[in-house]
N, C-alpha and C positions, 0 to 999 in steps of 0.2 A: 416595431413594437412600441413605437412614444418612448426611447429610452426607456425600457422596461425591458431587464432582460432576462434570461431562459432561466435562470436560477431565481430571479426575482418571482419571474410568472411562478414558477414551482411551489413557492412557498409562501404564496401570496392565494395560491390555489388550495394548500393544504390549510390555512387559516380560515379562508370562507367553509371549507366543509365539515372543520372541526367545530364551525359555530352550530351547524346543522347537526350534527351529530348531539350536541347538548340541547340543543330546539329539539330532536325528539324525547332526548329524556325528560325533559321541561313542558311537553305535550301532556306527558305521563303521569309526572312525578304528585302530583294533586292528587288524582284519582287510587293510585297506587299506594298514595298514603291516607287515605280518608278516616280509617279508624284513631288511626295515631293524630291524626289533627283535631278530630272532633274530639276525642279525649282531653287531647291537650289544651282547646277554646273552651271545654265546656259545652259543645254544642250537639247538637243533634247529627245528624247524616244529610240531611235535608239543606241545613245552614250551610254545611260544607260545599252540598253541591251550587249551592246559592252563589259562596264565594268563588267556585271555578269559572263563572259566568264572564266574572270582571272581565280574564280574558278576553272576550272578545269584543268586550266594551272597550279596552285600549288601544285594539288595533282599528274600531272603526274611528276614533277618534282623531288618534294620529297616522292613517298611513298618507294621508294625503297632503296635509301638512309638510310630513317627514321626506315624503316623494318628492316634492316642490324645492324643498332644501338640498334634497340628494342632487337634484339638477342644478342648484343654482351654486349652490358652496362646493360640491364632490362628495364624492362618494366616501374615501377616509375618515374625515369626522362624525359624518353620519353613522358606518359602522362602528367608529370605538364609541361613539353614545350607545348604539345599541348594545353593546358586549360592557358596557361599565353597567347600565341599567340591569340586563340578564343577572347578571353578578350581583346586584344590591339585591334581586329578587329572590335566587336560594340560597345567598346567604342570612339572609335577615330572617325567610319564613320561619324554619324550625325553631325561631326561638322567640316569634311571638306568641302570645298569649290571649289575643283580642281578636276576634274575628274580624271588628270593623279593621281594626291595621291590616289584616291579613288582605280585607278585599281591594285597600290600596294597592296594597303588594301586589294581587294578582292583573289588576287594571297597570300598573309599571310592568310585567312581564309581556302585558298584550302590546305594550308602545315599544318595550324593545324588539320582538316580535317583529312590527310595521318595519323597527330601523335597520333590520337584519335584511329584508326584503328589499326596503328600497335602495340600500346598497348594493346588496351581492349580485341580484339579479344583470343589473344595468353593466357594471364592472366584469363580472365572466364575459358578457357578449362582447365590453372594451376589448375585455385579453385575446378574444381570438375572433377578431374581423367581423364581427356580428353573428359569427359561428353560433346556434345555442344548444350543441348536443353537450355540451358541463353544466350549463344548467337543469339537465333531467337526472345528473347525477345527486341533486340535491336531494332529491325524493328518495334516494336509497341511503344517503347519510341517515337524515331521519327515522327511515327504517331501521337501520340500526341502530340506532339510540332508542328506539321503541322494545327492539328485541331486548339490547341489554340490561334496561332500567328494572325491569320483574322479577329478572335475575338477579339483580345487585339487592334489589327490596327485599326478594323471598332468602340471599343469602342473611342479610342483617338480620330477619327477625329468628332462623335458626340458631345464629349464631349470638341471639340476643343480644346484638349490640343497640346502641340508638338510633332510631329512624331518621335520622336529621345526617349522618354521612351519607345518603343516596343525595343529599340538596349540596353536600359541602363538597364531591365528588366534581358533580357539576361546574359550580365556583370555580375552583384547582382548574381545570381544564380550561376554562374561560381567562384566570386569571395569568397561566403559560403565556395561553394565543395570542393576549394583547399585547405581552413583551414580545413577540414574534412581529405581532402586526407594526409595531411601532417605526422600525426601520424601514419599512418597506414601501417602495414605488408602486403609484397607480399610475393602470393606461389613462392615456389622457381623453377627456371623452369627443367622442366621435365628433360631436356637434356641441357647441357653447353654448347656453341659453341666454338670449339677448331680448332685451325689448321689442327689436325688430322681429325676432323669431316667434315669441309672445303673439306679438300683431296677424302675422304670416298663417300661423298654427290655428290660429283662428279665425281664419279661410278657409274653411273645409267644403272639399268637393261633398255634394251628395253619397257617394258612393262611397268616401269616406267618414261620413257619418254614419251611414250604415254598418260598417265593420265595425267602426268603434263599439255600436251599437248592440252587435250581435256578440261580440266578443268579449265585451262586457256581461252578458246574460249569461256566456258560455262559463265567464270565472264563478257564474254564481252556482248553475246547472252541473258545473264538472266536479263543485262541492259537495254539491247535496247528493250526487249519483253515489260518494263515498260514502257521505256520513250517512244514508239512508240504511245502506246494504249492512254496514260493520255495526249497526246501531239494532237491527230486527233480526237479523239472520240466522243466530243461534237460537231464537228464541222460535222463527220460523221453521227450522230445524226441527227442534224437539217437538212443538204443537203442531207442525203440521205434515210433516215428513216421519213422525213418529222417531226419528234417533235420541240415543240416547246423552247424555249432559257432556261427556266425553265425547262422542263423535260429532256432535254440534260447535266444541269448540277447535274441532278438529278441520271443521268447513274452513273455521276462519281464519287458524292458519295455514291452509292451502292458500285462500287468499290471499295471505301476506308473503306467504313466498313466490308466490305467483308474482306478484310487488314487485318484490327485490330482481326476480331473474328477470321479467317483461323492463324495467327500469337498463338492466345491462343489454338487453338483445337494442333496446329502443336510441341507448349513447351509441352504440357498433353500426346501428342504421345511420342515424342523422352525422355520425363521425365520417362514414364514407357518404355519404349526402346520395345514397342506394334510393329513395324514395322522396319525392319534395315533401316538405311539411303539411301542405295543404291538403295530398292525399292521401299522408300517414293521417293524420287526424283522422280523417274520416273513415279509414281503416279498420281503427282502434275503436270508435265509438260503435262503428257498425257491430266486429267483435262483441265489443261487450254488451250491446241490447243482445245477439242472438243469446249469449251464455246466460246472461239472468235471465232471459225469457225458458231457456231451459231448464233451470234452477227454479223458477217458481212453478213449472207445468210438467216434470218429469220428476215423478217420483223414486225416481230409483237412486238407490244413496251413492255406489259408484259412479254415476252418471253425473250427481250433484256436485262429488268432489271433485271431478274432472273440471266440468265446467264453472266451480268456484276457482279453480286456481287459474282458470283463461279468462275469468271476471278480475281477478288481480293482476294478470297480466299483461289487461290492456285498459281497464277502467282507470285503475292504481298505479300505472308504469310510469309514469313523468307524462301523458298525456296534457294536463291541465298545460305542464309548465312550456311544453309545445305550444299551444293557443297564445300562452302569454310571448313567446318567440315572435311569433307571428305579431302578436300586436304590438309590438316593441321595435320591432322592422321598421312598421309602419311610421311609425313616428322616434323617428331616431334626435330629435333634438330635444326631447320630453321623456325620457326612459322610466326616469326617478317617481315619475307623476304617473305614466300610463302603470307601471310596477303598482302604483300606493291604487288606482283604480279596479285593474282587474283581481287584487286579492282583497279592497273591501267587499265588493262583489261576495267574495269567497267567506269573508269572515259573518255576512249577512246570512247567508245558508247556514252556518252552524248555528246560529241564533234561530231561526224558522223551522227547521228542516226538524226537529225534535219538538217544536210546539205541534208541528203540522199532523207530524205521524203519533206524535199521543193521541189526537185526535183520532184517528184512523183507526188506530190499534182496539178503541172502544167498541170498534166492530168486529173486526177477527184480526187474528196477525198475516193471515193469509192474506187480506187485502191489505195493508199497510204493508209488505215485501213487495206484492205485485205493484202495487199505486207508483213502485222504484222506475216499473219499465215506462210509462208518462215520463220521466226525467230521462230514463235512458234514449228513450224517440225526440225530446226536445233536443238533447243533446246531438243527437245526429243530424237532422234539420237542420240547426244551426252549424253545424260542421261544412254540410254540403250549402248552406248557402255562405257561410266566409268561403270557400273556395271556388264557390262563380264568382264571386266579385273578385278577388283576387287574378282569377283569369282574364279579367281584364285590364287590369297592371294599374292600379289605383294608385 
């Protein structure tokens, strides 16, 4: 284990996922406060959403950057910069006043973000042999920091306390971990990055430019298949399937527990290594074109809700963070870099993927849901062709 041992890994493991667990509440925690903020700037609803943007302005910024340093310094520093950063971000917001500070703030939440990423990722696969069934656990951390954050919001405002302890909640938690993290050993990584290696990496076989290539596409396509569906669905729901405001938001969380359980079935797969990666992917993608393609052409609402919660769990299960396994494999002396690559990919789709379907939506909502299965058939394509190339041991 690199001198890394069973109780280190332990709680070296419970650190990385309790930073995920405050990444989903920190996903949330903007939108969830949007009335209290726009009060509090003075602003409209519109400027707020303006400011949530920065997000993902910070992570195209820095993941690549950040990824290059993950490899070449470690992974350690990289994460306590992202977890000091996270920190400056809810703690500072609820008590600024100026929208322009705020959209700082939120552009420093999208680089810690990046630094969270090109750390954790690279270092799970250190801790267990290139193993990557703990990294699909990350997508259920989040998940539950997603579930909890609505709860802790909608308790504060019953309980009319201040909106600003759902931000200082988060802090507290971040600000434990780091005294956790501090003592603790990383595995040492697999491969050093050297000049020489630099040189070498930049020899790439045909065949592996292609992979890079398509799995690249795949971080962008395995984004947008989410934010497409969580973005029109309910509103699909009720315009088009005729349900009512309650049973449309009732799809979406079938989807999200569909999430969380496909997320557990999919670590118990790749933990007993039941299926190679290359034809779970393809699996899962195929899955979830049939069930949206059901969801948008079968009207029947228990049919819907079946097949929204087999759209979560297998769209939503840790699939993406499978692909990025796979491309991490590939280039095991670059973890840091290919990590900051396939989730800029990823953070471009949330920027696009909402310009795109406003557009759409101008013409019915029924076609802006359907226009999802074009992504969900890209998505598969790309699935089966990373796994011919792969079958040839690139």
């Amino acid at each position: 284990m690199n001198q890394v041992t069973v109780s280190n890994k332990l709680r070296l493991s419970i650190v990385l996922y309790l930073n995920y667990l405050v990444h989903g509440i920190g996903l949330l925690i903007l939108t969830q406060n949007m009335l209290h903020l726009s009060k509090s700037w003075d602003q409209p609803l519109a400027t707020v959403s303006y400011v949530i943007s920065g997000i993902g302005i910070g992570r195209i910024i820095a993941y690549y950057l950040l990824g290059s340093l993950s490899d070449r310094y470690g992974r350690k520093p990289i994460l306590a910069f992202g977890m000091i950063t996270y920190a400056i971000f809810l703690t500072a917001m609820p008590f600024v006043n100026d929208f322009k500070m705020a959209y700082g703030l939120t552009i420093l939440a999208g680089i810690a973000n990046s630094a969270l990423d090109s750390a954790t990722y690279p270092t799970f696969l250190e801790l267990n042999h290139g193993k990557g069934a703990a990294t699909v656990l990350i997508k259920s951390m989040m998940s539950l920091g997603e579930f909890i954050l609505p709860l802790m919001v909608g308790f504060l405002e019953l309980s009319k306390l201040w909106y600003g302890w759902s931000f200082i909640v988060g802090a507290m938690i971040l600000a434990i971990n780091f005294m956790m993290l501090l003592p603790l050993k990383f595995p040492k990584q697999m491969v050093k990055m050297t000049v020489q290696d630099n040189q070498k990496s930049s020899k790439l076989k045909a065949a592996q430019i292609a992979l890079m290539t398509l799995l690249s596409v795949y971080g962008f396509t395995a984004m947008a298949l989410m934010i497409h569906f969580t973005q029109w669905i309910s509103l699909f729901a009720v315009n088009v399937l005729n349900m009512s405001h309650l049973a449309a938001h009732f799809v979406l969380s079938l989807y999200s527990v569909g999430s969380i359980i496909g997320v557990l079935v999919m670590f118990m797969v790749m933990q007993k290594e039941w299926v190679p990666d290359r034809y779970l992917i393809i699996i899962l993608n195929a899955l979830a074109l049939l069930s949206l393609g059901i969801i948008c052409f079968v009207p029947q609402h228990q049919v819907v809700n079946i097949a929204a919660f087999v759209f979560g769990a297998t769209a939503a299960s840790g699939v993406m963070q499978i692909g990025l396994n796979i491309f991490l494999r590939l280039f095991p002396n670059m973890k840091g870099r290919i990590t900051a690559i396939f989730f800029s990919f990823g953070s471009v789709a949330s920027f696009t993927v909402p310009i795109m379907t406003g557009m759409l939506s101008q013409m019915s909502i029924a076609i802006t849901l359907r226009s999802n299965l074009v992504v969900a058939a890209i998505n598969l394509l790309l699935c089966v062709g990373v796994s011919l190339l792969l079958k040839k041991k690139v």
